[in-house]
Backbone as numpy.savetxt, mean C-alpha at the origin, in Angstrom:
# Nx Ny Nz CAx CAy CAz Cx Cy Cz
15.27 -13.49 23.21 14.78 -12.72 22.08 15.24 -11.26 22.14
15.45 -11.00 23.78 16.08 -9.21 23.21 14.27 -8.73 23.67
14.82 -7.38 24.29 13.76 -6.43 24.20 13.31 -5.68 22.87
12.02 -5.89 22.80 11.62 -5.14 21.29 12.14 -3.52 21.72
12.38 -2.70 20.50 12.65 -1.56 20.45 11.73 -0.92 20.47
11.51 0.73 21.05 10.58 1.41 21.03 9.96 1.67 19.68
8.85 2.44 19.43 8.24 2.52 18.18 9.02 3.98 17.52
9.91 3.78 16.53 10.59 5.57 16.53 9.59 6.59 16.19
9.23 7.56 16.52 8.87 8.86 16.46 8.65 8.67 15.35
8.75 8.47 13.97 8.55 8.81 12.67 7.57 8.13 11.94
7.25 6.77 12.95 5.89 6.15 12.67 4.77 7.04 13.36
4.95 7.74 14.21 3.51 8.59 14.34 2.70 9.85 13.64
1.78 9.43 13.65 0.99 10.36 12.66 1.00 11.94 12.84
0.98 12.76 12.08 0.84 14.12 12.67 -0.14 14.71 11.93
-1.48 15.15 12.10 -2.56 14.87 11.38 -3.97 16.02 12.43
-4.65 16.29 11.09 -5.76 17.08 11.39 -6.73 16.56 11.65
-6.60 15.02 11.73 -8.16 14.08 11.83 -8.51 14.48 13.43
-9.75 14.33 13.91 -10.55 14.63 15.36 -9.90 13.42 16.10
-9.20 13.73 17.05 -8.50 12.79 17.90 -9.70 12.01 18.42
-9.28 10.48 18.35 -10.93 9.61 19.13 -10.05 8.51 20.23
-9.01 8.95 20.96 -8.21 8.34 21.71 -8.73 8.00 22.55
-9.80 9.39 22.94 -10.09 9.54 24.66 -11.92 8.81 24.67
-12.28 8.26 23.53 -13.76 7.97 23.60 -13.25 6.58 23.88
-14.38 6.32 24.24 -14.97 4.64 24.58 -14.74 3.63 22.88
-14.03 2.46 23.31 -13.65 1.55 22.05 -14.76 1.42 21.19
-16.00 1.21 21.50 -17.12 0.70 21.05 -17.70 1.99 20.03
-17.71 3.31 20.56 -17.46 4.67 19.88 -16.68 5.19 19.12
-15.61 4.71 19.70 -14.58 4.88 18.57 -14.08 3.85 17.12
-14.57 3.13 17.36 -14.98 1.67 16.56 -15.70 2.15 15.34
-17.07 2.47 16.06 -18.32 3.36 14.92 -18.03 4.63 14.61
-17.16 5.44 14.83 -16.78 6.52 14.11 -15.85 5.98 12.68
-15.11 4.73 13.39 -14.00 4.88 12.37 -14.20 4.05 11.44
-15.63 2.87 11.95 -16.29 3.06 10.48 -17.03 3.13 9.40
-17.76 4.36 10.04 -18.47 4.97 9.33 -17.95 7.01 8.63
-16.97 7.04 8.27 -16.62 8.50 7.83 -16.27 9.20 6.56
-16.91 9.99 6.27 -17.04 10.68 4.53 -16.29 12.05 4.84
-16.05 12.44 4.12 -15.42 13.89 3.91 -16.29 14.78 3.36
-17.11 14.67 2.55 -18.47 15.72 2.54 -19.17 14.67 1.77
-20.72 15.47 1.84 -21.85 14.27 1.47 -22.50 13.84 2.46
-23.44 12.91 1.51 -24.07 12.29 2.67 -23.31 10.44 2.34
-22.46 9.90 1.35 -21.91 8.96 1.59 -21.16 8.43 2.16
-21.43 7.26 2.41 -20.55 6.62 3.51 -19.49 5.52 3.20
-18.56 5.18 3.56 -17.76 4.08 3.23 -17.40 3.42 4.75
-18.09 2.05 4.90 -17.79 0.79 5.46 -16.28 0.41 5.37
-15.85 0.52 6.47 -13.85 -0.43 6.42 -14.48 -1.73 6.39
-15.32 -2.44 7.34 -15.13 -3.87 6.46 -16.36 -4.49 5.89
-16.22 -3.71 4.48 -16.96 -3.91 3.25 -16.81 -2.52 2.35
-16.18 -1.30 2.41 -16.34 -0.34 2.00 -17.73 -0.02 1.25
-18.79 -0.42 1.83 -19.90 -0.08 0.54 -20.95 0.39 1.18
-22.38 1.28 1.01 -23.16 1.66 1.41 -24.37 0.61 2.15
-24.11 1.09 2.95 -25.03 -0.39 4.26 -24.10 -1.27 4.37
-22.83 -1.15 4.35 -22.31 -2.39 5.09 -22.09 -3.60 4.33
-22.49 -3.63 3.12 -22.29 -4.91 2.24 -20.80 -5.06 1.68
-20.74 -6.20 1.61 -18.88 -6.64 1.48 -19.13 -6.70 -0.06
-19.00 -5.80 -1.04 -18.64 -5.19 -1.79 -17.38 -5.27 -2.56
-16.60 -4.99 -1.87 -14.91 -4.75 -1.94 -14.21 -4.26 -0.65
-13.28 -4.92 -0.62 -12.00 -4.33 0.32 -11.76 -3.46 0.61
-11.29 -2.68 -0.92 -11.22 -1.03 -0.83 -11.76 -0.22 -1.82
-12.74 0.98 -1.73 -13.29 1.35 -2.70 -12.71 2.97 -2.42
-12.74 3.39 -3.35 -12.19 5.04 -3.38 -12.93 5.70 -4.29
-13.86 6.70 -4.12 -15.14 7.12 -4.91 -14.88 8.35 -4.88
-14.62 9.39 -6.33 -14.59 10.46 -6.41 -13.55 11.28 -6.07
-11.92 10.88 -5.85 -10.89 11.60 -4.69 -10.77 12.34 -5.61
-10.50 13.82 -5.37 -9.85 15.11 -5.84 -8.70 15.51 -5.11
-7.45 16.05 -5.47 -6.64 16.42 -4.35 -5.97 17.82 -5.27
-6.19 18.82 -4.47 -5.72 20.16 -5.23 -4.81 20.74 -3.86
-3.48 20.85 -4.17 -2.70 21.54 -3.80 -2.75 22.95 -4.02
-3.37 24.10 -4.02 -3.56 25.69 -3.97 -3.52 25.66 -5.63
-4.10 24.92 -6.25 -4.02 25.02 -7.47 -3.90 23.91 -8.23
-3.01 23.77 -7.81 -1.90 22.35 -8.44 -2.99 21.09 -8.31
-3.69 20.19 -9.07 -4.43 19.39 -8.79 -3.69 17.91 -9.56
-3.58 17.46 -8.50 -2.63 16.39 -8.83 -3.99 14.98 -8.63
-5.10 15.00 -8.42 -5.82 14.05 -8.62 -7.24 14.59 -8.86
-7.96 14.51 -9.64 -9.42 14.55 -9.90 -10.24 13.46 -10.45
-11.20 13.26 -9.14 -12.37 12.63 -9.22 -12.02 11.34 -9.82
-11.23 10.56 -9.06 -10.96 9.11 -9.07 -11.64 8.12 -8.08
-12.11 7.15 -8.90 -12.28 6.18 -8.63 -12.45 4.76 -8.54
-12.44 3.87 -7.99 -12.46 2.57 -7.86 -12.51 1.91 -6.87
-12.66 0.20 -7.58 -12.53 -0.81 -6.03 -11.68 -1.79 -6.49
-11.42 -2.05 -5.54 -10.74 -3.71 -5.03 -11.36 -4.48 -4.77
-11.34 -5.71 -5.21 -11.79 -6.72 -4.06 -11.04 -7.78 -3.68
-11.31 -8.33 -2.39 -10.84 -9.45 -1.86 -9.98 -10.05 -2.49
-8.14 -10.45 -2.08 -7.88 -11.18 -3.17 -7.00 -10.75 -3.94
-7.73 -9.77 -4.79 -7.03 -9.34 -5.99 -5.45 -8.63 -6.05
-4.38 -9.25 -6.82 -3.92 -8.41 -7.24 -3.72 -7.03 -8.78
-3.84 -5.79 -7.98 -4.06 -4.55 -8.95 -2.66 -3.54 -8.71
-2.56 -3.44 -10.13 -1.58 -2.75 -10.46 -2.00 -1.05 -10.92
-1.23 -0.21 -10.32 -1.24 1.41 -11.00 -0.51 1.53 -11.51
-0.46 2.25 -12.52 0.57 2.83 -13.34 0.25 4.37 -13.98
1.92 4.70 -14.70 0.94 5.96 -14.76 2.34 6.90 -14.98
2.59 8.06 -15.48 4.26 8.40 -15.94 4.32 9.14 -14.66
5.64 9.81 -13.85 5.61 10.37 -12.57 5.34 11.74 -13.07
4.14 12.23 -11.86 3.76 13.28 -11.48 2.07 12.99 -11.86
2.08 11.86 -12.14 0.09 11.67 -12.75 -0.43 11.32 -11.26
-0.12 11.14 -10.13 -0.76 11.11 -8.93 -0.56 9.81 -8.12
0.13 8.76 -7.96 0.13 7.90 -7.90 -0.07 7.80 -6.44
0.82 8.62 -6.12 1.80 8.14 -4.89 0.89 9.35 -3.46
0.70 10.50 -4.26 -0.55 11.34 -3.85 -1.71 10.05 -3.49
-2.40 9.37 -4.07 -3.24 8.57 -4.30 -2.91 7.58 -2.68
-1.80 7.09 -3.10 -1.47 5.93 -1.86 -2.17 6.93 -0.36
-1.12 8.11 -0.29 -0.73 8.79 0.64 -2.95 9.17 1.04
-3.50 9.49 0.35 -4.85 9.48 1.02 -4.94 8.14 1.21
-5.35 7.27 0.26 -5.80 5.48 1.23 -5.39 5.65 2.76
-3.42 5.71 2.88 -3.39 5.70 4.14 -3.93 6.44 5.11
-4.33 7.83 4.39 -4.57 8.45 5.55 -3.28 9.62 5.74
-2.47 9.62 5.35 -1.14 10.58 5.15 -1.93 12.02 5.00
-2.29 12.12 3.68 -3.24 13.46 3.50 -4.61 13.32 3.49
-5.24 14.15 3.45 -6.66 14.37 3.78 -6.99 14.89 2.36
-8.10 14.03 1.19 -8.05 14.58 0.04 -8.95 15.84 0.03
-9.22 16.80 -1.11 -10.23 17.94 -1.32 -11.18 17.67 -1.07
-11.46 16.52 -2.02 -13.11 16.14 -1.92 -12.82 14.50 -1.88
-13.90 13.59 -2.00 -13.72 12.17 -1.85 -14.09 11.69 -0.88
-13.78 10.23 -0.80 -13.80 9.62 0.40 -12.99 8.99 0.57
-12.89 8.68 2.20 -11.90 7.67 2.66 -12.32 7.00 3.70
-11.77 5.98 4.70 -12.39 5.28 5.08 -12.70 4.18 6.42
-10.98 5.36 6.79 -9.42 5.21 8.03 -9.44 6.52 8.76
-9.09 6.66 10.09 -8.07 8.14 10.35 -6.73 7.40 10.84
-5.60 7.50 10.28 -4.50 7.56 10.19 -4.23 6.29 11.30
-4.36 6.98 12.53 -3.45 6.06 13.64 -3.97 4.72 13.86
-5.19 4.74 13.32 -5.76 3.12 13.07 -5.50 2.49 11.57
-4.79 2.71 10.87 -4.63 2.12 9.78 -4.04 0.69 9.86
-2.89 0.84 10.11 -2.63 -0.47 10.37 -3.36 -1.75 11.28
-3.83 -1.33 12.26 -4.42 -1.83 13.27 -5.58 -2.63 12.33
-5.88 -1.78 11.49 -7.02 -2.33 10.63 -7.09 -3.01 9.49
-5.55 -3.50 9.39 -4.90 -3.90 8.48 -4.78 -3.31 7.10
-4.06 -2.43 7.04 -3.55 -1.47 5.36 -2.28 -1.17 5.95
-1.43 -1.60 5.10 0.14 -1.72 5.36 0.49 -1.14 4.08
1.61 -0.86 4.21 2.60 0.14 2.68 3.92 -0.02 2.62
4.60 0.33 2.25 6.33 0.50 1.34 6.20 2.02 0.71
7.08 2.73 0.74 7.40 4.41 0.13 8.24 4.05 -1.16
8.35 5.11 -1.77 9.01 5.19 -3.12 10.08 5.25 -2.44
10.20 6.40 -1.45 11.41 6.41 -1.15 11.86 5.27 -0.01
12.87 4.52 0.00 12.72 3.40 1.31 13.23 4.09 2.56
12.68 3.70 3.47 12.73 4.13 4.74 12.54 3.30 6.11
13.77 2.35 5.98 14.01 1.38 6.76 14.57 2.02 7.93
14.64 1.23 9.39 15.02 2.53 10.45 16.78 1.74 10.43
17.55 2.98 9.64 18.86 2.33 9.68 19.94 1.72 10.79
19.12 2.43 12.42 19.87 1.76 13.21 19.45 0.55 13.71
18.40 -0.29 13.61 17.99 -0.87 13.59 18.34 -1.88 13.10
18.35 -3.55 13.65 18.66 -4.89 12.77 17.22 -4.96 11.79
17.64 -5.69 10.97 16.66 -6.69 10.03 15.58 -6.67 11.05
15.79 -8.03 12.00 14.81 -8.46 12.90 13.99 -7.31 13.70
14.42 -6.32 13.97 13.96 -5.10 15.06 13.54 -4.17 13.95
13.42 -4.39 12.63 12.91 -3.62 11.81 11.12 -4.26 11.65
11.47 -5.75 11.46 10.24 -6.62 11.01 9.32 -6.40 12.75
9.95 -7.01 13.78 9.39 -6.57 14.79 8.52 -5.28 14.72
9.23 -3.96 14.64 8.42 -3.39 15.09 6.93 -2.89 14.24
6.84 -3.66 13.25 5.73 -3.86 11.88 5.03 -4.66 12.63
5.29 -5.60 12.91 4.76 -6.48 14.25 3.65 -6.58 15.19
4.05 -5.69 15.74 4.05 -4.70 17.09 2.82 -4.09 16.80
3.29 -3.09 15.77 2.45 -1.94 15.42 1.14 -2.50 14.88
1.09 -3.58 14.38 0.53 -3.84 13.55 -1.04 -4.62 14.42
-1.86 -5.57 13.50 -2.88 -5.85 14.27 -2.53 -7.75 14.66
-1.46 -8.20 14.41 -0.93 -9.32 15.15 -1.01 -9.74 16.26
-1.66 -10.72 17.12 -2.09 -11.11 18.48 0.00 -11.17 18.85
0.29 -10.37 20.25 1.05 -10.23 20.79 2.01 -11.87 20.67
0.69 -12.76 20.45 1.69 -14.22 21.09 1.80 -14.63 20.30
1.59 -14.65 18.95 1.99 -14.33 17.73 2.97 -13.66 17.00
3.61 -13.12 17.59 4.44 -11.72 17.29 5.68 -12.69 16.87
6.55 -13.39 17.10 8.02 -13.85 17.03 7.39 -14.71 15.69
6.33 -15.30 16.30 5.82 -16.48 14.96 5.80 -15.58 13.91
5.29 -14.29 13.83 4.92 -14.14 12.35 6.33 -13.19 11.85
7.32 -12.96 12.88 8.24 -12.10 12.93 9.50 -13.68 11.71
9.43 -14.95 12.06 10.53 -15.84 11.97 9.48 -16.13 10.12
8.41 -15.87 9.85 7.64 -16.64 8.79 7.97 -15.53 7.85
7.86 -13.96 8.11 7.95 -12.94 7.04 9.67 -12.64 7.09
10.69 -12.93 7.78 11.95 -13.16 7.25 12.22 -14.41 6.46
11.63 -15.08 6.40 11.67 -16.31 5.65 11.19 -16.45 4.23
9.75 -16.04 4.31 9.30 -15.45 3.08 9.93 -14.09 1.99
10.23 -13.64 2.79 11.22 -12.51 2.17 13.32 -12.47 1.54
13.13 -13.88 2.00 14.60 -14.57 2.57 15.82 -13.27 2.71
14.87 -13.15 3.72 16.23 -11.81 4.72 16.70 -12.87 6.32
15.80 -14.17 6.22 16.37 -14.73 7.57 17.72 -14.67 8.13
18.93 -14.88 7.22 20.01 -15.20 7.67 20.85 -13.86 8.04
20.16 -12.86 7.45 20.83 -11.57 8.03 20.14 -10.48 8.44
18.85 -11.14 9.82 17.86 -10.79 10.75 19.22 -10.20 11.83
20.25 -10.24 12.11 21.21 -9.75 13.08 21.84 -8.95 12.67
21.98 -8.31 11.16 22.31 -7.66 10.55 22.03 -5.99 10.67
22.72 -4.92 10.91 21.87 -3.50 11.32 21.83 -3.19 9.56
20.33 -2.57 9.47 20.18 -2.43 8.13 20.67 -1.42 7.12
21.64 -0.69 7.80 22.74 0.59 7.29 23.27 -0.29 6.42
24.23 -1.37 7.29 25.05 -2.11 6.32 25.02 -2.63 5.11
23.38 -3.19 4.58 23.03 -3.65 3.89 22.48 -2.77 2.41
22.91 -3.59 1.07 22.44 -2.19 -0.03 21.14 -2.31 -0.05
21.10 -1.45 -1.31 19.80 -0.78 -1.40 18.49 -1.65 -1.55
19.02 -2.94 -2.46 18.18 -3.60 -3.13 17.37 -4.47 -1.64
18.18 -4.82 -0.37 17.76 -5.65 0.28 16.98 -4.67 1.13
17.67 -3.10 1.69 17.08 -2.19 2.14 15.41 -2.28 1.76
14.94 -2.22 0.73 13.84 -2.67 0.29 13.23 -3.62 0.44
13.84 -4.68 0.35 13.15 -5.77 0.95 12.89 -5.66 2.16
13.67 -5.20 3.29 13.32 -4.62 4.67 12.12 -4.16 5.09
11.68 -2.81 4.10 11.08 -2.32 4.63 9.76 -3.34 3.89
9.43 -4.33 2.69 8.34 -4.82 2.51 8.21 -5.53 3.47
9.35 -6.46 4.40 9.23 -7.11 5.03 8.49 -6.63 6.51
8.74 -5.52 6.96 8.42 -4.72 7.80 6.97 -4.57 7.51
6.18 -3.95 6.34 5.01 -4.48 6.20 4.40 -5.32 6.09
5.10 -6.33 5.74 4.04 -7.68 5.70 4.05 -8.26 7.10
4.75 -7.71 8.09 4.72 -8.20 9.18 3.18 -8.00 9.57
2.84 -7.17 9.69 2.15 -6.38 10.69 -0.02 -7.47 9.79
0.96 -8.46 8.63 -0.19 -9.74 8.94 -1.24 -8.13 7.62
-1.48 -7.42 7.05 -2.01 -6.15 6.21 -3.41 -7.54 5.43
-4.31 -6.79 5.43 -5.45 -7.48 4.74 -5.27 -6.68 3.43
-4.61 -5.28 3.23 -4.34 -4.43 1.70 -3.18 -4.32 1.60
-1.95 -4.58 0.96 -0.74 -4.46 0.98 -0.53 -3.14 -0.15
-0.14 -2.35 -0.15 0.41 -0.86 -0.80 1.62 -1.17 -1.15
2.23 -1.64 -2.27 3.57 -1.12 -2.46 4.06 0.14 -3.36
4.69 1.09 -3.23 4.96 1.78 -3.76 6.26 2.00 -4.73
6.51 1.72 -5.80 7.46 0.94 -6.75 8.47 0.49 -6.44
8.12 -1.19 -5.88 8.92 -1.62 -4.73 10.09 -2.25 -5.77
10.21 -2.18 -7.18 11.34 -2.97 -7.92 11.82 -2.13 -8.94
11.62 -1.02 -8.48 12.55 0.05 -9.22 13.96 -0.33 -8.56
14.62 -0.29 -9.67 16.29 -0.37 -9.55 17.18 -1.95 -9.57
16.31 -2.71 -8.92 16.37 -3.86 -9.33 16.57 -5.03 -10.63
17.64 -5.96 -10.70 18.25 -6.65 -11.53 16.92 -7.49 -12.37
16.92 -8.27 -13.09 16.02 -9.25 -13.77 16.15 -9.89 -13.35
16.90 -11.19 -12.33 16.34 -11.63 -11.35 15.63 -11.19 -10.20
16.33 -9.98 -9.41 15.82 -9.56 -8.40 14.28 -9.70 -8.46
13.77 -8.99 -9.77 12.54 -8.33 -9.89 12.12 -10.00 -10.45
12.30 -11.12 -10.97 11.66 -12.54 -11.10 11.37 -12.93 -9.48
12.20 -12.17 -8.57 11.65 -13.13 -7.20 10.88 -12.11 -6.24
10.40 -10.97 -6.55 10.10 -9.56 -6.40 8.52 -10.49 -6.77
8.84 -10.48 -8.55 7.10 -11.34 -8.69 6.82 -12.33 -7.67
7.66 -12.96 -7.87 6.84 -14.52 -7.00 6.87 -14.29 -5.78
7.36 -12.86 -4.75 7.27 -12.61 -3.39 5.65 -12.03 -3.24
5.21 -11.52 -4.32 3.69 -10.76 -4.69 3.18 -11.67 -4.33
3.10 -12.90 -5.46 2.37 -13.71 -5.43 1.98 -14.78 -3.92
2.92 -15.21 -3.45 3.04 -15.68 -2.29 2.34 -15.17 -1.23
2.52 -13.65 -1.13 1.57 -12.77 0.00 -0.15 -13.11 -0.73
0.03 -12.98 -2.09 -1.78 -13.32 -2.27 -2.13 -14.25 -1.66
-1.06 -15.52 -1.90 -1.90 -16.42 -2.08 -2.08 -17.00 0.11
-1.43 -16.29 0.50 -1.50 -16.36 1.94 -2.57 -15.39 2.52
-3.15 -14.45 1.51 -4.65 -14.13 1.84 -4.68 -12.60 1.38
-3.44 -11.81 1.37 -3.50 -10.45 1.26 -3.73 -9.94 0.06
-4.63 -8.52 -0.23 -4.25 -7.82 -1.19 -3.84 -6.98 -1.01
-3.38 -6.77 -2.68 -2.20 -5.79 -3.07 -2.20 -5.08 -4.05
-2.16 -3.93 -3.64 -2.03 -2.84 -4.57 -0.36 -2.17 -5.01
-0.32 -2.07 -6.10 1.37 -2.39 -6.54 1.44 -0.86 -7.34
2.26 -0.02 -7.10 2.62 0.92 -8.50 3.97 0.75 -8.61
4.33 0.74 -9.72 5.26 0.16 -10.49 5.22 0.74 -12.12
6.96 1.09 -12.36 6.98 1.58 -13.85 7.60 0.30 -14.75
7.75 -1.08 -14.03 8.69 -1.91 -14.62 7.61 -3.09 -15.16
7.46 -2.77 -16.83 5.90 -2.65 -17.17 5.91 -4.61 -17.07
6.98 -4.92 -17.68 6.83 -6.13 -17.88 6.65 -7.25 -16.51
6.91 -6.68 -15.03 6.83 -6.92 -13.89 4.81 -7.07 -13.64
4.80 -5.69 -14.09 3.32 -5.68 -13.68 2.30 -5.86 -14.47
2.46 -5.98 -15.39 1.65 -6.80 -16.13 1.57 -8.73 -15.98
2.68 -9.10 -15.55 2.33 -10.38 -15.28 2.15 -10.47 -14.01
1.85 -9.63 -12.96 1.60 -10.16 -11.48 0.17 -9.53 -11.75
-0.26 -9.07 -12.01 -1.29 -8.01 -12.03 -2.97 -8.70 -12.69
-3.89 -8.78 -11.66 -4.99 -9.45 -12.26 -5.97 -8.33 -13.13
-5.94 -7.22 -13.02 -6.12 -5.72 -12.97 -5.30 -4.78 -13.34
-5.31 -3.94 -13.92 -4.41 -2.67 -14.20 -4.92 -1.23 -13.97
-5.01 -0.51 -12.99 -5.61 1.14 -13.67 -4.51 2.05 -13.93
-4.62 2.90 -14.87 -3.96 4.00 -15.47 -4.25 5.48 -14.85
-2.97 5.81 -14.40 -3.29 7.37 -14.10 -2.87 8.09 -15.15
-3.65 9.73 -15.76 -2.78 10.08 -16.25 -2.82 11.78 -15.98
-2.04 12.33 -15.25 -2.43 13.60 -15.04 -3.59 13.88 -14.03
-3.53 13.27 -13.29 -4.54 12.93 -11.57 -5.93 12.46 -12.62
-6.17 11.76 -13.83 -7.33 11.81 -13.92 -7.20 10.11 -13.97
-7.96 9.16 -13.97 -7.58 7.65 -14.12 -8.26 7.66 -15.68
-7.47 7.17 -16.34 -7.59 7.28 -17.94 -8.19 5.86 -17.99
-7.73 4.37 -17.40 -7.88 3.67 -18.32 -7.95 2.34 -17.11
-8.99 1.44 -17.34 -8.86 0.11 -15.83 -9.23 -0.88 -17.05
-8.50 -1.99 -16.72 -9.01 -3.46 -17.38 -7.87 -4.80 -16.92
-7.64 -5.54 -17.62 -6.74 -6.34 -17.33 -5.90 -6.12 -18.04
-4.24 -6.76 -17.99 -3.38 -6.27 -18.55 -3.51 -6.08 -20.32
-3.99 -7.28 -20.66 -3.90 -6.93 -22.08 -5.21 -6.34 -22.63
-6.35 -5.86 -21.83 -6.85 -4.96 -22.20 -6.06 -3.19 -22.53
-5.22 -3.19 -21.08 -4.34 -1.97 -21.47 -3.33 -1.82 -22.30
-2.65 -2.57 -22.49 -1.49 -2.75 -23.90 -2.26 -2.54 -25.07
-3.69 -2.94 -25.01 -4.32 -2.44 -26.07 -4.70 -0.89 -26.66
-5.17 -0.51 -24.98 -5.65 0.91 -24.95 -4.72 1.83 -26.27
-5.37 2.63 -27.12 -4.62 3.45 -27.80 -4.12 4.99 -26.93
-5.37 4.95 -25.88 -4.82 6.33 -25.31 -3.90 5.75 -24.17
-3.61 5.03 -23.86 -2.60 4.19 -22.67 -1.48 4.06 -23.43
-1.13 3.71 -24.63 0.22 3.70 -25.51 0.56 4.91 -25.95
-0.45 5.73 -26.06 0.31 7.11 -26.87 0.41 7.90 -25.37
0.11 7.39 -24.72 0.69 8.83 -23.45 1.76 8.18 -22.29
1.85 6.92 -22.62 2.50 6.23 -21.36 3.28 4.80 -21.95
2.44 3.95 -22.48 3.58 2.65 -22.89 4.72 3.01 -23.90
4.11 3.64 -25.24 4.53 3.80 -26.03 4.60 2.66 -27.62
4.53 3.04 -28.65 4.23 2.06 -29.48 5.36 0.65 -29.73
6.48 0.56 -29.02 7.29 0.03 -28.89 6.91 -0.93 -28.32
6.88 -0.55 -26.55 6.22 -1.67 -26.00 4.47 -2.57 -26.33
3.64 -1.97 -26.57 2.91 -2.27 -27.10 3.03 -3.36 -28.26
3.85 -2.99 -29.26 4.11 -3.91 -30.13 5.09 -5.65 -29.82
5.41 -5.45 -28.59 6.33 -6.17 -27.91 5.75 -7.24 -26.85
């Protein structure tokens, strides 16, 4: 099999959260999950809800995020539950990707809650994809998915098993020996989803993983969604490729200008009049 590769430097967090390395597991367990950012509310990781009730997967209550001014999210919220696939949308610069970047734990919002500190995210299963892709280019296929693997909360003896099932599912198997420089953009992407779904994610994050992509690409893009549901994960998808996400999508919320304008199912939002005049447009709508 080859020695797994080290973890590169660029997967580690660099972060203002209270380091809980050096406490006892059982302590550090109950810190991480039970933690609010101001208030007296609390959010549960497994159940996000007050006392511990399984609620939803992921709930996000109230996030604000103001850059020295610049407020690129106010007072959003929602849940997930179990299961579901939910789609964001939203024109660029309405907060989307700001949005992801707290779930993970990347930034620390103004106000809100969250529900992770960073270096346990994955561990706790919440996995992602970037707008921008960021596959480790010296790296093969296989030593890419590995180290998602690794990182991830996968029983060690498990690791090759779930390493040979998410190249398969992704059908990058045959060019797992492949260093991923070589390869274009479109599969580059697939890399790095593949790299997350390794790591086995109970919330899958993609971040507009079929931008640029052909009308087939993006027909097997859907049915790669679907497949991770139906093998247990959810997924949270942003995406501008409307006709993509509206049919994978059990759910839709609307950003618009960090504020969330608009949640229902898809053809509740094609309906929305304030969702067409600021974002679909009367074209698609009519279509």
């Amino acid at each position: 099999m080859g020695e797994c590769p080290s973890i590169p430097p660029t997967l580690r967090f660099n972060t203002t959260y209270t380091d809980t390395t050096s406490t006892p597991s059982s302590l550090r367990r109950s810190r991480l999950e039970k933690i609010s950012l101001e208030g007296d509310d609390v959010i549960n990781v497994h159940g996000f809800g007050n006392g511990g009730e399984d609620l939803a997967l992921l709930e996000v209550r109230g996030v604000t995020m103001d850059f020295g001014g610049l407020v690129a999210l106010r007072e959003v919220s929602f849940a997930i539950e179990q299961g579901e696939i939910v789609g964001l949308i939203g024109a660029n610069g309405a907060g989307k990707s700001t949005l992801f970047n707290i779930i993970t734990g990347v930034q620390k919002p103004t106000a809100g809650m969250v529900g992770l500190t960073p270096h346990e995210i994955v561990r706790l299963g919440i996995s992602r994809t970037f707008q921008l892709v960021r596959p480790f280019l010296n790296y093969t296929v296989e030593e890419n998915v590995r180290v998602g693997a690794l990182f991830g909360h996968a029983r060690h003896s498990e690791v090759y098993r779930r390493i040979d099932h998410v190249l398969k599912l992704t059908e990058l198997d045959a060019k797992r020996n492949l260093l991923v420089r070589t390869l274009p953009i479109e599969q580059r992407k697939m890399v790095e989803v593949a790299r997350a779904l390794a790591s086995a994610p109970r919330l899958l994050l993609l971040d507009e993983p079929m931008a640029g992509l052909n009308s087939v690409e993006i027909e097997r893009f859907i049915e790669l969604i679907r497949k991770v549901s139906e093998e247990g994960a959810t997924v949270l998808v942003v995406e501008h490729v409307m006709k993509a996400i509206m049919s994978v999508s059990r759910r839709v919320i609307v950003l618009h200008a960090g504020l969330k304008l608009a949640e229902g199912t898809p053809e509740t939002i094609m309906a929305n009049k304030d969702v067409v005049a600021v974002y679909l447009g009367e074209d698609y709508a009519k279509s």
